[in-house]
N, C-alpha and C positions, 0 to 999 in steps of 0.2 A: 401648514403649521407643523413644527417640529414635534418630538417626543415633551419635551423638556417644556416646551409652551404651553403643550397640553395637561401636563403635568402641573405645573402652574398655576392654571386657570382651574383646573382639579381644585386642588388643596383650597385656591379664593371661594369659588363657589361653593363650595362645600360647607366654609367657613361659613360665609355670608347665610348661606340658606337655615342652617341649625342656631345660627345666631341670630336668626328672623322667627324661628322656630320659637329657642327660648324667649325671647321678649315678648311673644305670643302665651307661650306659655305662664309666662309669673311679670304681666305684666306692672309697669312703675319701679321695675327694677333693673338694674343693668347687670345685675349679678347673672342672669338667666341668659339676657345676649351673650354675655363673657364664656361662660359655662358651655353654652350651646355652640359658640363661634372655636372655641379650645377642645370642644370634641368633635364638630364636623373635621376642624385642622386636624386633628391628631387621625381621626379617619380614612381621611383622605390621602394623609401622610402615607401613613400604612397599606395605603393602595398603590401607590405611586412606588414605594420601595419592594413591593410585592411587585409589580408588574416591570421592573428594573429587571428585579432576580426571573422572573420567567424570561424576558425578552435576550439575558447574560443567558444562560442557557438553552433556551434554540438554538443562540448563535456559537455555544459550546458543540450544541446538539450535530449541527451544521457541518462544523468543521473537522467533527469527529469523523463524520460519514465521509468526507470529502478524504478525508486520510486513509480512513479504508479501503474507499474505493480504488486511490491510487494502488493502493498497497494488494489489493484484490489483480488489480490488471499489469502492476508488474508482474506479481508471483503467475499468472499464466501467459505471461512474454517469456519469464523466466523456462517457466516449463517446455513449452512450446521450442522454445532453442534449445533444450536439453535435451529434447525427443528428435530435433534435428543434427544435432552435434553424433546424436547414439547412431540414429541412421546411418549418418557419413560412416562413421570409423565402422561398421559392420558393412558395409558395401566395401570399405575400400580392405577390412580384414578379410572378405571374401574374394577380393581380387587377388589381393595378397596368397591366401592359400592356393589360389589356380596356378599364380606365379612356382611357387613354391612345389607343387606337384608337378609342375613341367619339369621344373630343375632337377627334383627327384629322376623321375624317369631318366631324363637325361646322363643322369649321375650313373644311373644301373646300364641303361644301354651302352655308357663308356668304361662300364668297368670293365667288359670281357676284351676293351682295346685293347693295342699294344700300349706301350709304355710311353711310345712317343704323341700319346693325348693327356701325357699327366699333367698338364701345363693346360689347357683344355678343363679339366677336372679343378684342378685349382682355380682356374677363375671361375665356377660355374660352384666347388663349396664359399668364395669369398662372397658372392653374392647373394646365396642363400644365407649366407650369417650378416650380412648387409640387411636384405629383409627382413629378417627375425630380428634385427635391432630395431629396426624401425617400428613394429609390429609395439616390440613392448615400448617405446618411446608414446607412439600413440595412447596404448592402457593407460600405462603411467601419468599421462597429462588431464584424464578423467579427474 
């Protein structure tokens, strides 16, 4: 049986019973069935629109959670890839400085060269300013 059937049969019996009630009460009169039958209905009304509004409600209740909860479990998917994205770029900013400290060195050990490593030297600052672009191209994407 549905809500709405039950409902239904609410508000009849309810009727029927206080309207058995009154005529009990002031019997010979039908004023008492009527009286009795218009307040068991209006009763039971009132229960049936009350238990509408509770059951509108859980199902507010319900779907509120349900959105939280999505909302709870992106926000630490979200996180979780942010702690992983920060990882990467410091591993691979730490790779980078190794890079970059080799090229140093390098750079010093060819500076007491002759002249004919200056070609040598030049591609070894091109790439160190290749690196360093990239370095801030990474931050910058944060």
């Amino acid at each position: 049986m549905n809500h709405h059937t039950k409902n239904t049969l609410t508000v009849l019996v309810s009727s029927i019973l206080l309207g058995a009630a009154g005529l009990w009460l002031i019997p010979n009169r039908a004023k008492g069935a009527i009286v009795g039958a218009a307040t068991g209905a209006a009763a039971a009304a009132g229960h049936v629109q009350q238990d509408r509004r509770l059951r509108q409600l859980a199902a507010n209740q319900q779907t509120a959670e349900r959105e939280r909860q999505f909302e709870r479990t992106k926000s630490a998917h979200l996180v979780g890839q942010a702690s992983r994205t920060i990882e990467g770029i410091a591993r691979t900013t730490q790779a980078h400085e190794v890079k970059i400290d080799q090229i140093e060195e390098n750079l010093r050990s060819l500076s007491g060269q002759p002249s004919s490593n200056r070609e040598d030297v030049s591609s070894i600052e091109a790439r160190l300013a290749e690196l360093e672009s990239e370095i801030r191209r990474q931050f910058t994407s944060l």
